[in-house]
C-alpha positions in Angstrom: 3.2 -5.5 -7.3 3.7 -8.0 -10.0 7.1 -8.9 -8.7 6.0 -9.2 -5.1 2.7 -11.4 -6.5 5.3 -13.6 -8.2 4.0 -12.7 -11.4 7.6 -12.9 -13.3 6.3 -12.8 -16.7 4.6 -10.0 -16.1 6.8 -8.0 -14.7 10.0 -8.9 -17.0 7.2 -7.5 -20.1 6.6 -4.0 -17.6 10.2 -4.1 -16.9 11.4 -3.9 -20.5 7.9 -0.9 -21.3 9.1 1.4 -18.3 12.8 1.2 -20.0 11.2 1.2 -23.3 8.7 4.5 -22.8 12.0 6.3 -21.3 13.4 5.7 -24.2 11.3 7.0 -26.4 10.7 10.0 -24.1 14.5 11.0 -24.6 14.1 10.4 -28.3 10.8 12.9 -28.7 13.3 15.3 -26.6 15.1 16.0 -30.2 11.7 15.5 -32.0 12.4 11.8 -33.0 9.5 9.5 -33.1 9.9 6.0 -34.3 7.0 3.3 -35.2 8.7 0.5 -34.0 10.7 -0.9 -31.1 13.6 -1.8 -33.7 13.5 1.9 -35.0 13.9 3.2 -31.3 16.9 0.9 -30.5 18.5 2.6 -33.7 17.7 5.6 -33.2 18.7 5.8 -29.5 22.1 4.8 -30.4 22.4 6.9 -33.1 21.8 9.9 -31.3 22.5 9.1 -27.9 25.0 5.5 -27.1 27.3 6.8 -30.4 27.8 10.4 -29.2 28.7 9.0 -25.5 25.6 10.8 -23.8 23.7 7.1 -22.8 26.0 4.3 -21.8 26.2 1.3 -23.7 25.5 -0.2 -20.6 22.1 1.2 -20.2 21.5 0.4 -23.9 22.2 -3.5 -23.5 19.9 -3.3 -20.6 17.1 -1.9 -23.2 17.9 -4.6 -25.9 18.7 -7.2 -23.5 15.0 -6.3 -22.3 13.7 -6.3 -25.3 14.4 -10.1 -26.1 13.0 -11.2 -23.0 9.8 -9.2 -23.6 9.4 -10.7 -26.9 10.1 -14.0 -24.9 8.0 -13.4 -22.0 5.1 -12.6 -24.8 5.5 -15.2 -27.8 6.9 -18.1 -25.8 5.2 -19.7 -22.7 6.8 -22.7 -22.6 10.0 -20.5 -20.8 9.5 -20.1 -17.0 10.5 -16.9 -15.9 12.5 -17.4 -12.4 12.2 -14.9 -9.8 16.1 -13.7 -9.6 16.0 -13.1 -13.3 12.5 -10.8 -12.8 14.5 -9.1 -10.3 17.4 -8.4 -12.3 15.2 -6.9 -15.1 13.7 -4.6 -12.5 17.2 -2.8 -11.2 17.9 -2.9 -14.9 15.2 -0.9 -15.4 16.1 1.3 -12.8 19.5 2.1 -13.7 18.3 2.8 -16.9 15.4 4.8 -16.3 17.7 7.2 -13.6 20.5 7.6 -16.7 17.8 8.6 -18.7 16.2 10.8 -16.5 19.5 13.3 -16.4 19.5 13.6 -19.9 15.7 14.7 -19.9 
C-alpha cells in the first residue's frame, strides 16, 4: 500500500522491519533474544550466515536495510526514489522466504 501510494520512505522503514522481525523470529528459534538491532545482526551471523544455514546474501540485504532505515528515519533531506523502494521490497522478500525454511 505504501509502495503503491508512493510513500517510499515509508515503505523502505517497513521493508527493512518485515526483514528485521524475521530475523529475530529465527533467532528466538534457538532461544536468542537481543535488545538491539546491532546485537541481532551479530547474532544472526553468528549463528546462522557463519555456519552456512542463511546466505550472506540475505544478510547484506538485512544490513544493507538497516542503513537505509536509519536513513529513511534520521535524515529527510534524502529523497527516497521509487526503483530503490522497490528494490528494498523483493529484498525483503528473498529474505523473508530464506528465512522462512529455516523456521
Amino acid at each position: 500500500m505504501l509502495f503503491e501510494g508512493e510513500q517510499y520512505r515509508d515503505s523502505v522503514t517497513l521493508s527493512y522491519y518485515a526483514m528485521y522481525s524475521s530475523a529475530l523470529a529465527l533467532l528466538l528459534k534457538k532461544g536468542i533474544s537481543p535488545k538491539t538491532h546491532e546485537g541481532t545482526l551479530r547474532q544472526l551471523a553468528k549463528e546462522y550466515v557463519k555456519k552456512g544455514l542463511l546466505s550472506k546474501e540475505a544478510y547484506d540485504y538485512l544490513y544493507d536495510g538497516r542503513t537505509l532505515r536509519n536513513k529513511s528515519s534520521y535524515d529527510y533531506s534524502l529523497v527516497f526514489s521509487e526503483k530503490l523502494a522497490e528494490e528494498l521490497i523483493l529484498q525483503a522478500e528473498k529474505f523473508i522466504d530464506e528465512v522462512e525454511q529455516l523456521l
